[in-house]
N, C-alpha and C positions, 0 to 999 in steps of 0.2 A: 055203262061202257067199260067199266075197271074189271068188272065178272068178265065181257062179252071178250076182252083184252086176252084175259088167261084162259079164259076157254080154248079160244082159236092158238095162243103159245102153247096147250098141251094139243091139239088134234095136228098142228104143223108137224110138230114134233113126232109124232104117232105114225104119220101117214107114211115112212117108209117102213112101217112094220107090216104094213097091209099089203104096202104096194114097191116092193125091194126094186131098186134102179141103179145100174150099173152103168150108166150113159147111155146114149142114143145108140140104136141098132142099127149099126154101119150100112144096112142094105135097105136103110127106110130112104136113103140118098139114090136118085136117079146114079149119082157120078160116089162109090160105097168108100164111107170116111171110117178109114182102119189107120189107128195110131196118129191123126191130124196133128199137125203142128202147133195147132192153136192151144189144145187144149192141157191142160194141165196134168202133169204128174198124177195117178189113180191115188198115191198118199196124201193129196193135198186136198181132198176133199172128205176127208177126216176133220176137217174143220166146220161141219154142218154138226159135228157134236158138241165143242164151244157154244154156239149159234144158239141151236135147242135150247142147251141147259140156261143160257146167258138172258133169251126172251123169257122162258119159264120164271127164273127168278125177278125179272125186274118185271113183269107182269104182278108177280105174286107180291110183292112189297110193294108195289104200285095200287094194287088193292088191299093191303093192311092197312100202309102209311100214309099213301097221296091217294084217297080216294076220291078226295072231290078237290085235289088244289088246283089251282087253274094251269098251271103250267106244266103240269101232268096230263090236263085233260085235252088240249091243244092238237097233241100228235098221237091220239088213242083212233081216231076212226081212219087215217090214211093206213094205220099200222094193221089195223085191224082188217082194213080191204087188201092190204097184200097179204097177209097170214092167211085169210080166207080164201083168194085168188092158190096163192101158193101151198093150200090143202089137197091140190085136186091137179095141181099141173103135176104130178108126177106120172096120174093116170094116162094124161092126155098124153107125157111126153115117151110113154110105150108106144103111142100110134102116129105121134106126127109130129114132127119135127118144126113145122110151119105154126102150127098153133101152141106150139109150145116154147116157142119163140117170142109169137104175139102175147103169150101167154107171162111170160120171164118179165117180158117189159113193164107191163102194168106191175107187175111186182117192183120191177125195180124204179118207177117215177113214185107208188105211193109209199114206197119204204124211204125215198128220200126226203120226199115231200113230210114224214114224220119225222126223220132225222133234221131236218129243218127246225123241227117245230118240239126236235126236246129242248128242256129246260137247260140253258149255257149250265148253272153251276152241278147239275148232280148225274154226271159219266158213270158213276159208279153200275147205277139200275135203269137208267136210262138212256142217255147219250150212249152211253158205252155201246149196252147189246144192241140198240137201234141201229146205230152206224156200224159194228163190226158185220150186222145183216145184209146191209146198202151196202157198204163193202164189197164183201163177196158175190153180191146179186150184181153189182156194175162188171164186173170183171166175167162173171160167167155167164150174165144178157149179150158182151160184145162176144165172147166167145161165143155163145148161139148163131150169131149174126156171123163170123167166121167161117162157121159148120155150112150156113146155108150158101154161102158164097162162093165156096169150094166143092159141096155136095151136091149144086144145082148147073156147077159147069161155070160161073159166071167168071170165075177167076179159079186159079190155082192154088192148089192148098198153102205153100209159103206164102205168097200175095194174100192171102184171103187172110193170114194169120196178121201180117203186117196190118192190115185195115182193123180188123178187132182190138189190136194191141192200142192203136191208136185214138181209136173209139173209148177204150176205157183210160188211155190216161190221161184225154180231151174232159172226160166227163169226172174222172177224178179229181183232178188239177180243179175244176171249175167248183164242184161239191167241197173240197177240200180248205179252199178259197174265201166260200161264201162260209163257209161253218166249220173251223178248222178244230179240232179232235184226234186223239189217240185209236179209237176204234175202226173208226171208215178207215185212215188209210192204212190200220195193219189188215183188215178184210182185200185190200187192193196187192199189198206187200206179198202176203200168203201165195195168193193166187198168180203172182208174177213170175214167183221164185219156182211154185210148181211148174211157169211156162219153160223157165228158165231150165229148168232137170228135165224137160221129158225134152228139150233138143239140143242136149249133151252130146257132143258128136256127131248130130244130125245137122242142125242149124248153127252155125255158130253165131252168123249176124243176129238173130233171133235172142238165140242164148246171151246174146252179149247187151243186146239194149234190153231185153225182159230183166235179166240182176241187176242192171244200172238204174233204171225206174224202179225195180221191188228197196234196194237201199235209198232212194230219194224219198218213197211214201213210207220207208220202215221211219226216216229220218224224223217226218212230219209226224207218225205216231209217238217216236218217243218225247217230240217237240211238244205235243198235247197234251202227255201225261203233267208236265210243268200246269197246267191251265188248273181253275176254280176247281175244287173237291164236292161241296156240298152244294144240298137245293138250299 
């Protein structure tokens, strides 16, 4: 499992070299999502590059050092069905929006269901990039869910963005709660603050409770960094 671990951390990683994505193709929407409210600033997904390099390495000192310790071995196969899952959704999310959606979510129950299951003392290679991944995955699963909200006619773009907002900081608060850490909620923080810049002068209410909740989870990651250092 510690090989099959880093395998799947270098092919994640990989897979927008193959297959370059620049968000969803507004006119794959019956009702066509140009500049949505939901979604995040285009610079804040510059943080798929942290992400990458962050599994890559605790993958790889995961099979140096913790190759067989049990607390390492724990949360290697949920990690390893979302990295797997999440090789291939970028393909899928060129053509459909619906299944790339169902698609996000499995990523994001077995990314937490590993972030559950790392080792409390060692954030460093473990907890850290596990949870900065669930992080970002909670945040941009309800933002999926936003997309289809607004994109399928069922609600309106602000409304649709309100119900995502709330969806991940329902599912944050809860993740945060049970397994509290520096990495999940700066992956949450990131991605609230990018809500927050792309409805500068467009949304204010939007703007104004997305920066209020990105400094309550920024608050809780700096709260985490205080917690255990080593396995």
């Amino acid at each position: 499992m510690p090989h099959l671990t880093l395998l799947l951390a270098l092919a994640f990683a990989a897979a927008p070299v193959f297959v370059p994505f620049d968000g969803f193709d507004p006119n794959l929407y019956p009702v066509p999502q140009r500049n949505p409210p939901v979604q995040p600033a285009g610079w804040a997904f510059a943080i798929w590059g942290p992400i990458y390099l962050w599994l890559i390495l605790g993958a790889g000192v995961g099979l140096w050092k913790k190759r067989d310790a049990p607390s390492w071995q724990a949360y290697r196969a949920p990690l390893c069905l979302s990295l797997a899952v999440g090789t291939v959704w970028l393909s899928v999310a060129e053509r459909s929006p619906v299944w790339a959606t169902v698609l996000i979510w499995v990523m994001l129950v077995t990314a937490i269901v590993a972030y559950l299951r790392t080792p409390r003392r060692d954030r460093g290679f473990a907890q850290g990039p596990v949870g900065l991944y669930a992080g970002w995955l909670t945040a941009a699963s309800s933002v999926s869910v936003g997309l289809l909200l607004a994109g399928y006619g069922v609600l309106g773009a602000l409304p649709a963005a309100y119900v995502a907002l709330c969806l991940a900081l329902g599912i944050g608060a809860l993740v945060q709660w049970r397994r509290p850490g520096a990495g999940y909620p700066a992956g949450i923080a990131w991605a609230l603050v990018g809500i927050a810049a792309q409805n500068a002068g467009l949304a204010p209410g939007l703007m104004v409770i997305s920066g209020a909740a990105a400094l309550g989870f920024a608050f809780w990651s700096v709260k985490g960094l205080r917690g255990p250092k080593t396995a």
